[in-house]
N, C-alpha and C positions, 0 to 999 in steps of 0.2 A: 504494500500500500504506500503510496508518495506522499510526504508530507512536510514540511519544512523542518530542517535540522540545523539551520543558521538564519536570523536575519538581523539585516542592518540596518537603523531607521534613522536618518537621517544624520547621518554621520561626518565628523569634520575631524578630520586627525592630520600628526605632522611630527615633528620634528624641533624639540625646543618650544619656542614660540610658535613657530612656520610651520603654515598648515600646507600641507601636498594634496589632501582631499577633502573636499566639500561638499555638502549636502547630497551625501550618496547614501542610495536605498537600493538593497539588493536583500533579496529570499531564496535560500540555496532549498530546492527539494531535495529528500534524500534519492529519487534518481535521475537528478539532473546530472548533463555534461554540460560543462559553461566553457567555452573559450573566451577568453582574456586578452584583448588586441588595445596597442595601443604605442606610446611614440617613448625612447628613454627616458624617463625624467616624469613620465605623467602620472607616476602615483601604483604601478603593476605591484611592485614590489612592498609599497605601504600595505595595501591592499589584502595583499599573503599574510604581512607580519598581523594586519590587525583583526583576522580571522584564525592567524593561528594562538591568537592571545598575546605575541611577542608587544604588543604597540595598544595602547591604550587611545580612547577618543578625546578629544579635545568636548565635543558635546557629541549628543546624539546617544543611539544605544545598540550595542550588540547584546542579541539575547538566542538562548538556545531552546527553543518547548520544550523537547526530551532529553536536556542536561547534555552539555558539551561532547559533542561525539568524538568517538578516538578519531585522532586523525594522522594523517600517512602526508609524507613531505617530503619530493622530489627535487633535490638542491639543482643550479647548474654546474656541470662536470667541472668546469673552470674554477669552480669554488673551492674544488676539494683538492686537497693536498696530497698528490702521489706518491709520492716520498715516504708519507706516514707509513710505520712497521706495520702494518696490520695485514690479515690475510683475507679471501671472501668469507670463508665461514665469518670470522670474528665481523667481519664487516656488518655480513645480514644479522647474525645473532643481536647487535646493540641495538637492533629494533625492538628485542625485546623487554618491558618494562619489568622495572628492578633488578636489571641483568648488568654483571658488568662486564664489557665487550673483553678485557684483558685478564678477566679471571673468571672465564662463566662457568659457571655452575646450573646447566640446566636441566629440568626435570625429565621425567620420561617424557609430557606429552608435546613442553620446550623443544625436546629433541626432534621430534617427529616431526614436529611442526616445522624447526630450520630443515631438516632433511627432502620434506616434503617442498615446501618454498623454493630450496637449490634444486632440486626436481624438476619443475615446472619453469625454471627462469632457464634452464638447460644450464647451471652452474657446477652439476656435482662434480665434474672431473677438473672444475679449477676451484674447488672448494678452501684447499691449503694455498693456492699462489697469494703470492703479495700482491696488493691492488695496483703496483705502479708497475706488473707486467701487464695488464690487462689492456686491450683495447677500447676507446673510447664507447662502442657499444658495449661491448663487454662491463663495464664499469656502469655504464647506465643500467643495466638487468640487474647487478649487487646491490646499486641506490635503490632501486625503484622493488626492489625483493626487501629490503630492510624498511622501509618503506608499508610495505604490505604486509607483513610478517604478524604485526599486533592485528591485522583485520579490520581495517579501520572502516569507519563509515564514510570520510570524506577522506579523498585523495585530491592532492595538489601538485603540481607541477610545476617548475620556472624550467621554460623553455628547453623542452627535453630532448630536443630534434639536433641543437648543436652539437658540434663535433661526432658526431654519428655517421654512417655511410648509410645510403639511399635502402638498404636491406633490413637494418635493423629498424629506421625509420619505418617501414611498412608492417614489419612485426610487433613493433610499440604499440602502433596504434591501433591494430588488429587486438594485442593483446589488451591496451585500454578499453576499447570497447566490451569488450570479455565481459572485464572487471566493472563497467559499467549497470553490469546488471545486478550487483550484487551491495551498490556503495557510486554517492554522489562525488563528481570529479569536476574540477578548477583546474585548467590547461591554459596558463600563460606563452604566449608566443606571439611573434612575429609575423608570421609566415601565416595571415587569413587564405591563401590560396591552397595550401596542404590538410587543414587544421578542419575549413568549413564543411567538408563531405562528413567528419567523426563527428564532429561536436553536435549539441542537439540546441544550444543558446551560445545569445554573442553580446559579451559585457564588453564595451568600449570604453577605457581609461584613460583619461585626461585633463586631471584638475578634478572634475567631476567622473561619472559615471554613468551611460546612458545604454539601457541593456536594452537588446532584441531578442524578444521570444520565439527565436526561429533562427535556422542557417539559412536561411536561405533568403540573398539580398538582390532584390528585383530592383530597377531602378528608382519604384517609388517608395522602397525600403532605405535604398541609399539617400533619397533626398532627406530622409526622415531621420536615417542612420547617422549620415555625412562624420562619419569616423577618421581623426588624421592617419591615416595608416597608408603606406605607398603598397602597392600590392603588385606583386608581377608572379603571371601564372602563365604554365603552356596547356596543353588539351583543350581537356571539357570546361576548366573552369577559366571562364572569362579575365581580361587582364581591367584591372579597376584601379583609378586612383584615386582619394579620397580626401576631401579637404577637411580645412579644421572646422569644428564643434563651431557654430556664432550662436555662441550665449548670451547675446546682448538680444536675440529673436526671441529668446526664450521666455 
């Protein structure tokens, strides 16, 4: 049954003083897929922090109906430090709560449960490598397995498709979708021309926040949309550019 597991009611958060986002209203269903497009600097990244609890509002209110759901949190590869000693197993394992990645101690059903996760992400035969062998796909299955390992109800992502080759990109998202049926997903990225066929909703960041309840952007969705996002696509999906938000219409 679908029903909201996050909402934001008019929210104004920031930095310091400096607010990055303003009067944003957003209601996460628990099985929504929301892509997250928008320009550097417009607020993507507040956005994660103040849903995942890291950032508190300025005014406004984030509230939960059925109490803060676990949630699952896809860094960008660029973030993480490959150098760090650590192996996959220990990697995925530190998903799990009250575990500690350098001395775990996990239960029978802990076990199975990492066993089963390297399983499914196709990790078991590089379970013991160090994460600075691994390839940039590769390292995304161990985040994005650690990630999922607690079962979360909402999953998030900051732009999962970089540093990736075009194969594992098609198996992400294949595999998100999956996962989709089981647990609501927040998919930040760039790229609305790869992103719009999965996702099922499109939050547009930029100071503000202006969601569309649909992928699918017809011309008089875009007038309506007019999202800054430069979009260049080849195939089926149209090449679109997008101007800025005029909030002064609003």
């Amino acid at each position: 049954m679908n029903k909201p597991i996050v909402i934001l009611e008019n929210i104004s958060t920031g930095y310091g003083t400096k607010p990055v986002l303003e009067k944003v209203n957003l209601t996460i269903q628990s099985n929504d897929f929301i892509g997250v497009l928008g320009p550097n600097g417009g607020g993507k990244t507040t956005l994660m922090k103040l849903i995942l609890g890291l950032l508190h509002p300025f005014s406004g209110k984030v509230s939960f109906p059925s109490g803060r759901p676990p949630t699952g949190y896809l860094p960008q590869v660029s973030q993480i430090d490959k150098s760090f000693p650590i192996t996959v197993k220990e990697l995925v394992s530190s998903g799990l709560k009250d575990t500690n990645p350098w001395f775990p101690h996990l239960g029978i059903s802990q076990r199975k449960r990492l066993h089963r996760m390297l399983d499914e992400a196709g990790l078991t035969k590089l379970a013991s490598r160090p994460i600075g062998e691994l390839s940039g796909g590769q390292l995304q299955k161990a985040l994005l397995s650690r990630a999922l390992i607690n079962k979360p109800r909402l999953l998030i992502l900051d732009e999962p498709n970089t540093h990736v080759d075009k194969l594992f990109e098609r198996d992400l998202y294949n595999w998100l979708q999956a996962l989709n049926k089981e647990m609501a997903i927040l998919l930040v990225s760039h790229d609305i021309g790869t992103i719009t066929p999965i996702v099922k909703t499109i939050a547009c960041v930029n100071g503000n926040l202006h969601y569309h309840p649909s992928n699918q952007l017809s011309e008089e969705v875009l007038r309506v949309y007019n999202c800054p996002v430069d979009v260049i696509a080849h195939g089926p999906v149209p090449h679109r550019v997008l101007k800025s938000h005029d909030h002064k219409a609003e």
